[in-house]
Rosetta silent file (secondary structure, phi, psi, omega in degrees, C-alpha in Angstrom):
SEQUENCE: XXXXXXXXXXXXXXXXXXXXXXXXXXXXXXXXXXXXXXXXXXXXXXXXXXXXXXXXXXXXXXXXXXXXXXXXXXXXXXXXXXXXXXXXXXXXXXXXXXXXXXXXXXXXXXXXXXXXXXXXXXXXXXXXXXXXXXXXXXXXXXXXXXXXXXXXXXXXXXXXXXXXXXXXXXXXXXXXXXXXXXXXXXXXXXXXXXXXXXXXXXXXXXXXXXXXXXXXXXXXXXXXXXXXXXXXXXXXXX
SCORE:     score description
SCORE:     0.000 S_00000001
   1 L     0.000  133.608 -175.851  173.268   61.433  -31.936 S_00000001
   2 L   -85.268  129.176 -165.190  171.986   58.340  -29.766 S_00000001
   3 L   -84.639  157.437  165.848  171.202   60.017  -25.996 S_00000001
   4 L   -72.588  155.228  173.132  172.400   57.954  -22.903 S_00000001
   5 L  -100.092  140.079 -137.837  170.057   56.500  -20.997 S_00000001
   6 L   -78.478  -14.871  166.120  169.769   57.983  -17.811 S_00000001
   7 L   -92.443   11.772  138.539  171.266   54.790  -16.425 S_00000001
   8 L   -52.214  -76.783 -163.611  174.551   55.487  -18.239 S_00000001
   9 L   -71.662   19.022  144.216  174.748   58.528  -17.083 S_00000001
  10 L  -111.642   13.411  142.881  174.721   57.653  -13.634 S_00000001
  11 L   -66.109  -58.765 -171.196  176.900   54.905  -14.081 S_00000001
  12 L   -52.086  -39.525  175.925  179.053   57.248  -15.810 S_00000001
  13 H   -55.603  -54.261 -168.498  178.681   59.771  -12.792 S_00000001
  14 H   -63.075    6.523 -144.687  178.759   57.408   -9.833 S_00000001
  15 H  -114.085  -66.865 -176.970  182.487   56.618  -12.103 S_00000001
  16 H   -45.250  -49.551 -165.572  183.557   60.225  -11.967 S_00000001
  17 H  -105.413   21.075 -167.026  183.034   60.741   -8.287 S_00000001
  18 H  -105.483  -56.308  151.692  184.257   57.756   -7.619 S_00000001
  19 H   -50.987  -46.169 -151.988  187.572   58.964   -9.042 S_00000001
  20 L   -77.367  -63.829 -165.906  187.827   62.528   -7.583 S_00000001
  21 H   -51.150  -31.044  179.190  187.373   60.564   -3.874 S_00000001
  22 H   -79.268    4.157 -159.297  190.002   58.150   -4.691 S_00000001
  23 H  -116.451  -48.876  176.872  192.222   60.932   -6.006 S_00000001
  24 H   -56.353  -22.544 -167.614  191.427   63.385   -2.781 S_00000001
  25 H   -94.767  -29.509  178.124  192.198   60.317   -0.135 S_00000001
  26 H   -59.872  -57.279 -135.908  195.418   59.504   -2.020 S_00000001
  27 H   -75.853  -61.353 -147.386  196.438   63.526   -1.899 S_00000001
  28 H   -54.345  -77.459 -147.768  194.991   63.798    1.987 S_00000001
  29 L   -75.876   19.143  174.730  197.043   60.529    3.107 S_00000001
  30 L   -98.977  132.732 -176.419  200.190   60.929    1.502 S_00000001
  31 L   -34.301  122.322 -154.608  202.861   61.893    4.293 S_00000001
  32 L   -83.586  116.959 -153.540  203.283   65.241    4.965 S_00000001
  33 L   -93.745  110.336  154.218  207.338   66.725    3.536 S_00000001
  34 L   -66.816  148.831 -178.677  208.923   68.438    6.886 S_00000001
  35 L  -101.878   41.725  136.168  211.321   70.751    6.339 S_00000001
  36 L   -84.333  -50.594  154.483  213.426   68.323    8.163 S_00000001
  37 H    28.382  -74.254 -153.714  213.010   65.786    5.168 S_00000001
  38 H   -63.332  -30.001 -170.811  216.552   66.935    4.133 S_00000001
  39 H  -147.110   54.039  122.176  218.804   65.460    7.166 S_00000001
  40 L   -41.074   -1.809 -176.494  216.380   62.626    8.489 S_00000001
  41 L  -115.670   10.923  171.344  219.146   60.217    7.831 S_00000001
  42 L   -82.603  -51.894 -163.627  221.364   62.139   10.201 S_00000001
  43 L   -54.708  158.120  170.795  218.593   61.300   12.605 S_00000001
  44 E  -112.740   99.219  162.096  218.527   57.736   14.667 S_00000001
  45 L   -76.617    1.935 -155.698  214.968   56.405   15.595 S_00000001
  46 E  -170.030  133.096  165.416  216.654   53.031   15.778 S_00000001
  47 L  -118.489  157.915 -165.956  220.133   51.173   16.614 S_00000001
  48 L   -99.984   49.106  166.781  221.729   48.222   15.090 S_00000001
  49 L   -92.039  160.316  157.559  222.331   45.473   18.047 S_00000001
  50 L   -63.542  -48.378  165.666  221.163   42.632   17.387 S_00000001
  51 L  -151.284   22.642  149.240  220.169   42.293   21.009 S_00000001
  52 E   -54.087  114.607  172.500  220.651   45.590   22.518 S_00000001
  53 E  -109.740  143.764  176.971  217.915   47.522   24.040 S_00000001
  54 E  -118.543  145.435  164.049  218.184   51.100   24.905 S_00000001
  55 L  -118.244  105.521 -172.696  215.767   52.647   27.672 S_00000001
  56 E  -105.375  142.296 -179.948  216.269   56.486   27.320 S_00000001
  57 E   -96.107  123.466  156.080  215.258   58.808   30.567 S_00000001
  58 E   -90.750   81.999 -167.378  214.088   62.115   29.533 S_00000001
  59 L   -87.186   74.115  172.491  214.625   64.362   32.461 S_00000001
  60 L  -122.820   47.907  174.388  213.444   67.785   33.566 S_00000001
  61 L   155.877  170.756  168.646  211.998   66.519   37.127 S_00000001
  62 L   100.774    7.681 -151.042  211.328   63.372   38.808 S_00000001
  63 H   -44.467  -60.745 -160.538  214.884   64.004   40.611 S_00000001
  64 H   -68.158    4.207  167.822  213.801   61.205   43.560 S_00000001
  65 H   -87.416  -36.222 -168.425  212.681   58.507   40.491 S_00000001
  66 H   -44.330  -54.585 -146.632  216.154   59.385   39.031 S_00000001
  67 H   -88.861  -24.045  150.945  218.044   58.478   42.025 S_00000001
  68 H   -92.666   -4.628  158.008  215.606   55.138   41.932 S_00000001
  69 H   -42.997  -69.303  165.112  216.000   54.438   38.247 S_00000001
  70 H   -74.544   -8.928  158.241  219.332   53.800   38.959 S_00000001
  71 H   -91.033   -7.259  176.244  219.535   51.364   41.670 S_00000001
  72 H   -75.725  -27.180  175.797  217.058   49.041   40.013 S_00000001
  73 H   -73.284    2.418  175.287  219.378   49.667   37.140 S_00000001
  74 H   -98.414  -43.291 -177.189  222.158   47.939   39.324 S_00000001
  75 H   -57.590  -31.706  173.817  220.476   45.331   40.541 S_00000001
  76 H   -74.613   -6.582  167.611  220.066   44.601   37.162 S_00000001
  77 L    71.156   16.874  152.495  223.502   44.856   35.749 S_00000001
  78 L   -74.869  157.098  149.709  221.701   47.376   32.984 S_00000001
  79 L   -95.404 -177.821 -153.138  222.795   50.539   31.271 S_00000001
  80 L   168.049  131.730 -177.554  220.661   53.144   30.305 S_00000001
  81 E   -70.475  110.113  154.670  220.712   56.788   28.273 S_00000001
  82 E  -108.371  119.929 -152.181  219.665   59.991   30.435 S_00000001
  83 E   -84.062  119.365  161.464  218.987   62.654   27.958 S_00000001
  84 L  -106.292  122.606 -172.069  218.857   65.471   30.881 S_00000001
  85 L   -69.877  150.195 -155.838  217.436   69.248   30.166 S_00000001
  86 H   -94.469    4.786  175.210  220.070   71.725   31.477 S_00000001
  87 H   -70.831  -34.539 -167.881  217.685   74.035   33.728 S_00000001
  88 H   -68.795  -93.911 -163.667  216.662   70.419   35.818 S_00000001
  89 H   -13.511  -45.868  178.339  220.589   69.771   36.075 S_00000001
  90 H   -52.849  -63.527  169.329  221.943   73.178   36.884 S_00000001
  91 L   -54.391  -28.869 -159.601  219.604   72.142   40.128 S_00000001
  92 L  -123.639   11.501 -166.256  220.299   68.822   40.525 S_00000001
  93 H   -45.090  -28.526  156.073  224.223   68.521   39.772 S_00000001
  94 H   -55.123  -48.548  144.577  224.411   65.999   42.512 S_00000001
  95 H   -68.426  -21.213  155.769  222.471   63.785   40.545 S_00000001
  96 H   -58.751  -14.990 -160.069  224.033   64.420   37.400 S_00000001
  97 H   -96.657  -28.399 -164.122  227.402   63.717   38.641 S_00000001
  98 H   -68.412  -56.491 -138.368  225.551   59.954   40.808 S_00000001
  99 H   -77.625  -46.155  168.552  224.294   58.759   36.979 S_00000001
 100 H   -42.497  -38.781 -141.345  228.206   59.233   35.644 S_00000001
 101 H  -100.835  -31.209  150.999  229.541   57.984   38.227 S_00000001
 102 L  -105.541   58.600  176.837  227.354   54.514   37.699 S_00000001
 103 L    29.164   59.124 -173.084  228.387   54.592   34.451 S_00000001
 104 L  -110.885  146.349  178.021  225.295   55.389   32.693 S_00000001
 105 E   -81.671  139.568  153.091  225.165   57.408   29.425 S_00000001
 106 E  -123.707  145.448 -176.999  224.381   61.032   29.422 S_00000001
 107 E  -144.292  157.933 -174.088  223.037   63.438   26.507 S_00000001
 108 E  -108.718  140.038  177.111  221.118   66.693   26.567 S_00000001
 109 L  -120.052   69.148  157.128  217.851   67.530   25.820 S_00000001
 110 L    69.659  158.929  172.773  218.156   70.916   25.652 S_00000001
 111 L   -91.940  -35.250  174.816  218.317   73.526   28.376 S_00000001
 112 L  -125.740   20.231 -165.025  214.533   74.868   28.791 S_00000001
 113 L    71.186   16.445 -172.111  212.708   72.734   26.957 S_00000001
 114 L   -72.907  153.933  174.618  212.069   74.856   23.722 S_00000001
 115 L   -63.586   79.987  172.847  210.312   73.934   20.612 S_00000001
 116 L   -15.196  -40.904 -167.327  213.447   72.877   18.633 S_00000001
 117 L   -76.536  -76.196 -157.005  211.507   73.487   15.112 S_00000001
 118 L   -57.275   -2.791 -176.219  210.282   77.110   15.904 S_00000001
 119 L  -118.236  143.442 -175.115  214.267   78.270   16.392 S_00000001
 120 L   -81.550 -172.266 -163.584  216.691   79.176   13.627 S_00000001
 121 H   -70.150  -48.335 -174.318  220.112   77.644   13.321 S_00000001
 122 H   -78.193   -1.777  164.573  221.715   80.060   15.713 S_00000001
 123 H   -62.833  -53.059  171.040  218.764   79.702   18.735 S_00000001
 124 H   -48.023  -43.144 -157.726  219.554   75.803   17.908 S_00000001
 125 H   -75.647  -58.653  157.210  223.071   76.443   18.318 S_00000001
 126 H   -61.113  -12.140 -179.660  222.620   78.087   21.926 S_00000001
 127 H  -102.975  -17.923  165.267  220.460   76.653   23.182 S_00000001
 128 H   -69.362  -58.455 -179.660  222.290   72.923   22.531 S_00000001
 129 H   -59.872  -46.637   70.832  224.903   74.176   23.023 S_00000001
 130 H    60.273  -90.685  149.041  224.485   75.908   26.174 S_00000001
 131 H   -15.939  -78.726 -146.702  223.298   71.984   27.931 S_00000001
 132 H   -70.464  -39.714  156.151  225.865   70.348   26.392 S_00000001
 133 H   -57.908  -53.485  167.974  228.626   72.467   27.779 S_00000001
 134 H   -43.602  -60.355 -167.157  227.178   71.930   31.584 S_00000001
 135 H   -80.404  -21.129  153.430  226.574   68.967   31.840 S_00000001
 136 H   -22.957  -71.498 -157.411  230.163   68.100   30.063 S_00000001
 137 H   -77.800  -59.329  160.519  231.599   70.073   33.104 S_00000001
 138 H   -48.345  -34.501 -168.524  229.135   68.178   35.712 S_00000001
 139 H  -116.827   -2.981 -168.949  229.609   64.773   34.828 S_00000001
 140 H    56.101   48.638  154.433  232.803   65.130   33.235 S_00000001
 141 L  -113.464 -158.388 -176.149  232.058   63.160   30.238 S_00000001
 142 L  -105.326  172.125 -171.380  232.398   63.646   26.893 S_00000001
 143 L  -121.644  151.486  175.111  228.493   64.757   25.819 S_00000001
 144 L  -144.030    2.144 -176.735  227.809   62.738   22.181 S_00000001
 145 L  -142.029 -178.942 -167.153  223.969   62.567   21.626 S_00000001
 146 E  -158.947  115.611  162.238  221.158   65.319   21.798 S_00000001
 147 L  -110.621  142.703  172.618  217.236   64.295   21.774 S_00000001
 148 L   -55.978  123.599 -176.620  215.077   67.128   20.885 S_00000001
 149 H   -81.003  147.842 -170.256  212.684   67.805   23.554 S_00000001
 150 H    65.339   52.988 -165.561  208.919   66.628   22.398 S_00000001
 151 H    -7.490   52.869  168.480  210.594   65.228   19.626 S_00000001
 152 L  -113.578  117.689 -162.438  210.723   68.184   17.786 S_00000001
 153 L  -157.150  168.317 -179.477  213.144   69.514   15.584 S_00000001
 154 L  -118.245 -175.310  142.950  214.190   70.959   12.143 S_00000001
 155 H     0.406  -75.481 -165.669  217.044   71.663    9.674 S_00000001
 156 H   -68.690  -62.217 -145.488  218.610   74.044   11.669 S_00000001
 157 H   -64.921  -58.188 -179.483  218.358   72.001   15.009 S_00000001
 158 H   -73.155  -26.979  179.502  220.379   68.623   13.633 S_00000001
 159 H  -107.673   32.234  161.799  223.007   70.258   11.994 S_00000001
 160 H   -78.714  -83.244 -165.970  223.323   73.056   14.913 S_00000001
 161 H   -31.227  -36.009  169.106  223.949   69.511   17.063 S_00000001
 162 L   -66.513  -29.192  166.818  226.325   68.353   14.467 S_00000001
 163 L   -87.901  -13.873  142.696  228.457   71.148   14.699 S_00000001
 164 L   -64.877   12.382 -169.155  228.558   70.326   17.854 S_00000001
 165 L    64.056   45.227 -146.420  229.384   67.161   17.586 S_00000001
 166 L  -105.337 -171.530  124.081  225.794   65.778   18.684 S_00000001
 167 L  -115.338  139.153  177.804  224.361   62.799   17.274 S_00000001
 168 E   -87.765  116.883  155.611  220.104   63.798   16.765 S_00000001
 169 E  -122.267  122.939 -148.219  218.113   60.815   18.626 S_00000001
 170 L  -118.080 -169.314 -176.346  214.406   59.831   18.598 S_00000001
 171 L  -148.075  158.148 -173.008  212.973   56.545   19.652 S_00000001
 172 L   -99.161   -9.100 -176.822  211.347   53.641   18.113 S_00000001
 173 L  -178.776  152.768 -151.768  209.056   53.496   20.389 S_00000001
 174 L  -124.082  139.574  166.147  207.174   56.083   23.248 S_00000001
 175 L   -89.952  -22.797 -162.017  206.096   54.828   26.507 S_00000001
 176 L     8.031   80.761  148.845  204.442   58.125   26.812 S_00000001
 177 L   -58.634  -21.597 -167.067  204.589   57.717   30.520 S_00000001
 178 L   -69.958   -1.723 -132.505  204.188   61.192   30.827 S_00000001
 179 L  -126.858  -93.499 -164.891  200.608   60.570   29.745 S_00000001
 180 L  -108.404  125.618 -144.325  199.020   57.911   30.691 S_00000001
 181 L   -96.707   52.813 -175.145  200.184   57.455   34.272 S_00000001
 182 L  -123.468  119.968  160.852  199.588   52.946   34.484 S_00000001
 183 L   -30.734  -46.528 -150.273  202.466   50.636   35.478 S_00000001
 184 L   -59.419  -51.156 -164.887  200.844   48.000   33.286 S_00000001
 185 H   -55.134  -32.254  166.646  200.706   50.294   30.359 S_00000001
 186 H   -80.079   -0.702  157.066  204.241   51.350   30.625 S_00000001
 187 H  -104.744  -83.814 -164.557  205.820   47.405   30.845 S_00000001
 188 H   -26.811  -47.695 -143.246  203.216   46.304   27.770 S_00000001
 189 H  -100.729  -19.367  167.535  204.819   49.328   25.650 S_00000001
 190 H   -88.696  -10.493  179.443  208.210   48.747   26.522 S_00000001
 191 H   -99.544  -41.230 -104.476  208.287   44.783   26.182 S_00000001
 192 L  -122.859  101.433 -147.505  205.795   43.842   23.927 S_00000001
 193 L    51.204   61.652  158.717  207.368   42.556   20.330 S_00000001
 194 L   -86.973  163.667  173.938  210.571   44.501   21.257 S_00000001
 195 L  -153.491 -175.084 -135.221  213.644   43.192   19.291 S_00000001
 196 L  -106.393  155.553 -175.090  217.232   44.173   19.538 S_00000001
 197 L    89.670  -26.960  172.767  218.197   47.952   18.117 S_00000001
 198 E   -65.027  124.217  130.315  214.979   49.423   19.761 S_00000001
 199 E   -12.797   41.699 -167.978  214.806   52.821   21.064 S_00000001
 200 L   -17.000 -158.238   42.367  212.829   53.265   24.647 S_00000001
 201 L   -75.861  149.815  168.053  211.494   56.879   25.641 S_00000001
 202 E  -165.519  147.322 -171.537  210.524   56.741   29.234 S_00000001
 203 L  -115.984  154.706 -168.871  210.316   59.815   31.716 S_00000001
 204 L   -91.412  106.876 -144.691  211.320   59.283   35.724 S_00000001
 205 L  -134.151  141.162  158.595  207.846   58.452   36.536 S_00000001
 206 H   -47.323  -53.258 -158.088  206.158   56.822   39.928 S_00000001
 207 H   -93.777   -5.306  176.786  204.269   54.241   37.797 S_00000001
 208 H   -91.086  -53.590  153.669  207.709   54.138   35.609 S_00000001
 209 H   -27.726  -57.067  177.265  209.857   53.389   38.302 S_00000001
 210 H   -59.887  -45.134 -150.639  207.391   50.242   39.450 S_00000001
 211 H   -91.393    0.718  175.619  207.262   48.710   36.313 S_00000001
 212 H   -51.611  -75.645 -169.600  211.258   49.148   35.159 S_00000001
 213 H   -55.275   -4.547  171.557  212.096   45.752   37.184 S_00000001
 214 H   -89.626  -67.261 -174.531  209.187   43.414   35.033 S_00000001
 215 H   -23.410  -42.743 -172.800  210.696   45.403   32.230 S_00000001
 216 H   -92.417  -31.451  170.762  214.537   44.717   32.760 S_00000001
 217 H   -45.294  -40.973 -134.311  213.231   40.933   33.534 S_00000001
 218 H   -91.999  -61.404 -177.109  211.067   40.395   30.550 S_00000001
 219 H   -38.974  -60.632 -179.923  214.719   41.452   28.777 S_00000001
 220 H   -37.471  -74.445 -152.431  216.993   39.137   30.749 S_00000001
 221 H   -77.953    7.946  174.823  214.375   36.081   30.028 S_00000001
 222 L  -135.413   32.676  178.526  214.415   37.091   26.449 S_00000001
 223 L    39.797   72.186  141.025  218.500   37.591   25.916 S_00000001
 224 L   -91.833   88.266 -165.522  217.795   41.167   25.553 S_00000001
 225 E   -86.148  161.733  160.478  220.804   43.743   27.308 S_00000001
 226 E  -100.903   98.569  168.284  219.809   46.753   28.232 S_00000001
 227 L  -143.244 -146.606 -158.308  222.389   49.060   27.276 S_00000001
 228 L   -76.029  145.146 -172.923  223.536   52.758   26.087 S_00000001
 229 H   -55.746  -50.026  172.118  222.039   54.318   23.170 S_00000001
 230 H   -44.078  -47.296  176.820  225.894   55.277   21.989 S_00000001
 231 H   -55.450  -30.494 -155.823  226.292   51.082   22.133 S_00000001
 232 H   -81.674  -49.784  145.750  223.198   50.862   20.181 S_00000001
 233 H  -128.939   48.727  137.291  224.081   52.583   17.517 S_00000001
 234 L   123.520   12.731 -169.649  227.489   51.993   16.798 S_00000001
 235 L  -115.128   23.492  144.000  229.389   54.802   18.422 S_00000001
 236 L    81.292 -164.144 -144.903  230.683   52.209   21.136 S_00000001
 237 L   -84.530  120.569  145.613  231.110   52.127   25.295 S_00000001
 238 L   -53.820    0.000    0.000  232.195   55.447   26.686 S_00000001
């Protein structure tokens, strides 16, 4: 039998390992199956206006940006989501009742702030449930949407919210104010290529607060509304 020459076989080699790495970086980068997987199309990361923007407030503090959130949102003729956690509220009922009352959407994010994921369907049930029954009775609305806090959630957690009659909602796009604490950075992430159907997150922030009025401009000069996540996708005006 005619032997390879040793620079076959290290053609043949450098071939081989050449493979296995293309086979391992395929395996490592293919998207990781949640055991959410299963009702992601329950979920909304995204609404269908055309030129609808939603800016959702995630609330468990910040009470005096709250109460300035909303008058910038008047001067501005916007609407605006406030997911609000029911431990903040239970405290603050005066402001839950001011954001109703200027006809701003509210939905609950939960009562303490728990890891949605880590709780079975009936933790999920109570603890959604639980919110969602308060602030009903504080603002006197109907309650129709639920964002997980730390956008974490399972199985159990959207269709606990569904038997309540929840909608699950996420965002399209993170401001993560909570984070990195720069005006600038928090108008660039909310304007910057937005289009109609997007999803805000934004927390009642100092440096969130400042930059909300470039923010509701940049919409206005680019026939953009600002309005309620329920408008946004499709479950109309309360």
């Amino acid at each position: 039998m005619k032997r390879l020459s040793s620079r076959a076989v290290a053609a043949i080699t450098n071939a081989a390992l050449a493979l296995v790495l293309a086979v391992v970086g395929a395996v490592c980068f293919l998207p990781a199956v949640s055991e959410a997987s299963g009702v992601r199309d329950k979920v909304y990361y995204r609404g269908s206006s055309e030129d609808g923007v939603s800016l959702m407030f995630n609330v468990y503090w910040g009470t005096e940006q709250v109460y300035g959130i909303l008058d910038v949102l008047d001067e501005y003729g916007a609407k605006a989501t406030f997911f609000l956690g029911g431990c903040w509220a239970d405290d603050n009922t005066d402001c839950v009742k001011e954001i109703a009352r200027r006809g701003h959407e509210i939905g609950t994010h939960g009562y303490f702030h728990r890891e949605h994921d880590k709780l079975d369907f009936s933790q999920n049930l109570e603890e959604i449930e639980r919110s969602a029954r308060f602030l009903h009775l504080a603002a006197e609305r109907e309650i129709r949407l639920f964002a997980p806090p730390s956008g974490a959630f399972s199985d159990d957690t959207v269709n606990a919210a569904e038997q309540l009659g929840l909608k699950t909602v996420m965002w399209s796009r993170d401001t993560v104010d909570w984070r990195d604490k720069d005006r600038e950075l928090c108008l660039r992430r909310a304007t910057e290529d937005v289009k109609g159907g997007e999803l805000i997150l934004m927390h009642p922030m100092e440096h969130t607060l400042a930059a909300l009025p470039a923010v509701l401009q940049y919409y206005r000069e680019n026939s953009l509304r600002a309005v309620t996540v329920g408008e946004n996708i499709g479950l109309g005006a309360e």
